[in-house]
Each structure stands twice: as C-alpha cells, then as structure tokens.
N, C-alpha and C positions, 0 to 999 in steps of 0.2 A: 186676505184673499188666498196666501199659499194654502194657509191651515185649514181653509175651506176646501179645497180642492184635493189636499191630503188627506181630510176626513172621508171625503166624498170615495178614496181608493182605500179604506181604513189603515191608513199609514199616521205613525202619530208626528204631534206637530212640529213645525219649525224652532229653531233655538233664540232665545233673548236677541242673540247679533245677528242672525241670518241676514238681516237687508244690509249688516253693511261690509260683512263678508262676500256678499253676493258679488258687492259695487266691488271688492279688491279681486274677487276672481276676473269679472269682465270687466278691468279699467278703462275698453274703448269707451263704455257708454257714456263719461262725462266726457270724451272729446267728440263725439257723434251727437247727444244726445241737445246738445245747445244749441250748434249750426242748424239742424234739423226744427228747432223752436224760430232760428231767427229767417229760417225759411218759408214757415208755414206762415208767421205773423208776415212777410212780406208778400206772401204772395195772393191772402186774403185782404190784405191794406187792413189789418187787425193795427185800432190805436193803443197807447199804454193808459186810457182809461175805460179801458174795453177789457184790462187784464187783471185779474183777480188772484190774489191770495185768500183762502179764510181757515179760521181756526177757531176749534174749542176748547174752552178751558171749564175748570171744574172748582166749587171753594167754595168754604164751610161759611155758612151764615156764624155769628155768633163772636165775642169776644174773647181772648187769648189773653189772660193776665198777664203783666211782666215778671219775668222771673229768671232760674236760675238754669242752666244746663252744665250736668257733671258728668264728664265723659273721658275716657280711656285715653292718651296718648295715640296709644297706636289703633285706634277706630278711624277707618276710611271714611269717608263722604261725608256729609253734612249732618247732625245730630238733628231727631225727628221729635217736634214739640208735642206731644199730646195734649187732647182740647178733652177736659172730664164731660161726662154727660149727653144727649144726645145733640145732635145741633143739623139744623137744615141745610142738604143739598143745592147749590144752586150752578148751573151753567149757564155760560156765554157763551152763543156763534158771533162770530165776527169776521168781514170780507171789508176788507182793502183794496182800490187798484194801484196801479204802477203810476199814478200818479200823486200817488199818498191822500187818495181820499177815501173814508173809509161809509160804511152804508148803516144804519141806524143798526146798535146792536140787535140781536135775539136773543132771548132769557128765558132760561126754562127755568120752574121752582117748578118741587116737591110738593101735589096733593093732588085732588080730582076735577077742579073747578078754578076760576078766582071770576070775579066781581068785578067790571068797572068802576063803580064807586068807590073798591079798594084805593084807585090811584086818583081821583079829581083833586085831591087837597094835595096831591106832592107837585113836586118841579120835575117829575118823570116828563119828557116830551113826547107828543103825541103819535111822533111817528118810532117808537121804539117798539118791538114784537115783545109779548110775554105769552108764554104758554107752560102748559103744566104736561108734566107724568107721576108717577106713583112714585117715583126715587129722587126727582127732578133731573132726569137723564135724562142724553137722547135716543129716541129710539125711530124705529121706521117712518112712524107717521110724523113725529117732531121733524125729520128728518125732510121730509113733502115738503110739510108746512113752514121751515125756512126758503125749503130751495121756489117758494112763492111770493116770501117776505123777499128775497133776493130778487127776483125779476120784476116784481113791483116797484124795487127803489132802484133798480138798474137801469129802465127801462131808457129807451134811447130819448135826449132831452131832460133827463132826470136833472134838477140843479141840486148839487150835494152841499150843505155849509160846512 
C-alpha cells in the first residue's frame, strides 16, 4: 500500500524493513493498538470464532532429491536448494479463528481450466476451493473468489470439523 501511494506521487519505493522501522519510530502503536482491538471486540460482542487470521503461502510441486549442501563458513542465513527443471506453481489460502478452527483450504494451481473429473478418484474432500491462474498465483479475481469460498464456510451456524 505505501509503494502504491509513493508511486501514485512518483516517489520511489519503500525499503525491505520499512514496516518495521515504522513500528520502532511510533512504539505507541503496540501499546494503543491492542486495547483499541479489545475494545471494538467488546463493544460489538465480536466472539473468538468470529475472529480470523489467514494466510498464503507459495510451493513448488515436484520432487527434491536428497543430497548434499556445500557452503562457506561464514554464509549467513539458510543455504537455498535448487530444484533442476521447470516444476508447477501452487498456492494455499488458508483462515483460521481464534478458536483454532480453520475453514476448508483454497488452492490455486497453474493453468487455464481444470475438470472435475480431475478429482472424483482422489480423497480430496469436497468442500476444498481449487481454482486456477496462468502462474498459479493470486491475483484480483482469485482474490473475490476466496473472499467467497470464505463467507460461504463462515457463514453464521457453519459447523467446522
């Protein structure tokens, strides 16, 4: 959102840490910014299965041989496997409440279509969302079309297993 908004004054973008330089210039905000969370939940009578975290993640179809990693002493952070050859895209949405239950994943894969029939012979369960993009990213319309799969399995009386 800043960098959008920097772009939009052709200013260029924020830096790698910006969000959490931000939080050490204004340290009020994490003593403000909770009280004011446990305010609004009380004063709407919001339950904690009313309250949602969710998250996307990203990961390579395909297999990763076992092997060897030969790396420098003094190389910081974690040595990075490379996978030879091309291999498919696939995302996960996924929402939780505060009560640790979480809502049937969302799966996007990489291409322009799929088939029902693709999945009748698996143990995929039926209430799981799969949809497709051209990268298997998400993008605007992926984006609707969870926050749909989200109000349909949220909906008030939902039972979650």
């Amino acid at each position: 959102m800043a960098n959008r908004l920097l772009a939009d004054r052709e200013m260029p973008p924020v830096g790698k840490r910006w969000a959490s330089n931000f939080v050490k210039r204004h340290k009020d905000l994490k003593t403000h910014f909770f009280p004011l969370v446990a305010n609004v939940i009380a004063k709407y009578g919001i339950r904690p299965d009313e309250i949602y975290n969710f998250d996307e993640t990203g990961f390579m179809m395909g297999v990763i041989a076992s092997g060897m990693v030969v790396t420098g002493a003094e190389r910081r952070g974690r040595p990075k496997v490379v996978q030879p050859g091309n291999r498919e895209w696939i995302t996960v949405i996924q929402a939780i409440n505060a009560e640790g239950q979480a809502i049937p994943p969302f799966i996007i894969g990489a291409g322009q279509y799929h088939l029902a029939n693709w999945y009748r012979e698996s143990n995929l369960p039926g209430d799981w969302a799969i949809a497709t993009s051209p990268n298997g990213w998400t993008d605007n319309e992926i984006g609707l079309e969870w926050l749909k799969h989200f109000n349909r399995t949220t909906r008030k009386g939902k039972v979650f297993e």
